[in-house]
Each structure stands twice: as C-alpha cells, then as structure tokens.
N, C-alpha and C positions, 0 to 999 in steps of 0.2 A: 777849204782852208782850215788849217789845226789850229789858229788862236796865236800862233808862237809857241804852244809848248810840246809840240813836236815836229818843228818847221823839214820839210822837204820828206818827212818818210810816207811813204807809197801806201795807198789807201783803196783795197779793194771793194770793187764793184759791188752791192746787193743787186740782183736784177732777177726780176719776178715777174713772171706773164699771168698781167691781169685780164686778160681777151675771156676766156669764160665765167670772169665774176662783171664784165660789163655788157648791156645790150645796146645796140645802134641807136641813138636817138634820146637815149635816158641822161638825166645826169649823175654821173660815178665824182662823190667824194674817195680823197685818197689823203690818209691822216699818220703820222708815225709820234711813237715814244720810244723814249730814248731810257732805259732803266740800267741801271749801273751792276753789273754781273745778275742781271733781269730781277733785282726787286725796286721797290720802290725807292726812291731816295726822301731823304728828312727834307721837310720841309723848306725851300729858300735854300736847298745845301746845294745844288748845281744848277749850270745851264747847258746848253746848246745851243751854238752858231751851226748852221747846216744849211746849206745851198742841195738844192736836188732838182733831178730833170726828171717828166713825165715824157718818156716820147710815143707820140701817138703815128700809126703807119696805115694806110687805107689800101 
C-alpha cells in the first residue's frame, strides 16, 4: 500500500535469493532500510509503511 499518495501505481517486485547466505537449521534475520535517493534522511524527516513476504520453499 502507497499511504494514498500514489494510490493504484504498479510497484515492482525486489526479489533476492537468499539460499546461499542461509544454512538449514540456523536462524536467518532478514532486516531493510529504506534511504531516500540512498542517503540518510534527517532526523524524524520520513517514514515507511511496508508490508513484505519472506517466502521460504523446501
């Protein structure tokens, strides 16, 4: 979901295969930042609503 300020425009997919940074049996943290044209942002200056799926396949 875009919040409402960009309702209905089409948002593609990041998808990453993390199978060789995980081994069977361990636990895998899996963490994102969101950096605005990739630096940091000021303080309190934004957020992010983000919804994501990890999908795991055996």
């Amino acid at each position: 979901m875009r919040q409402d300020w960009c309702p209905g425009q089409q948002v593609k997919p990041y998808v990453v295969d993390v199978t060789a940074n995980v081994k069977l049996g361990d636990k895998a943290t899996v963490s994102y930042r969101g950096l605005p044209n990739g630096n940091e942002p000021p303080d309190n200056a934004s957020s992010i609503a983000m919804s994501s799926y990890l999908v795991i396949c055996k």
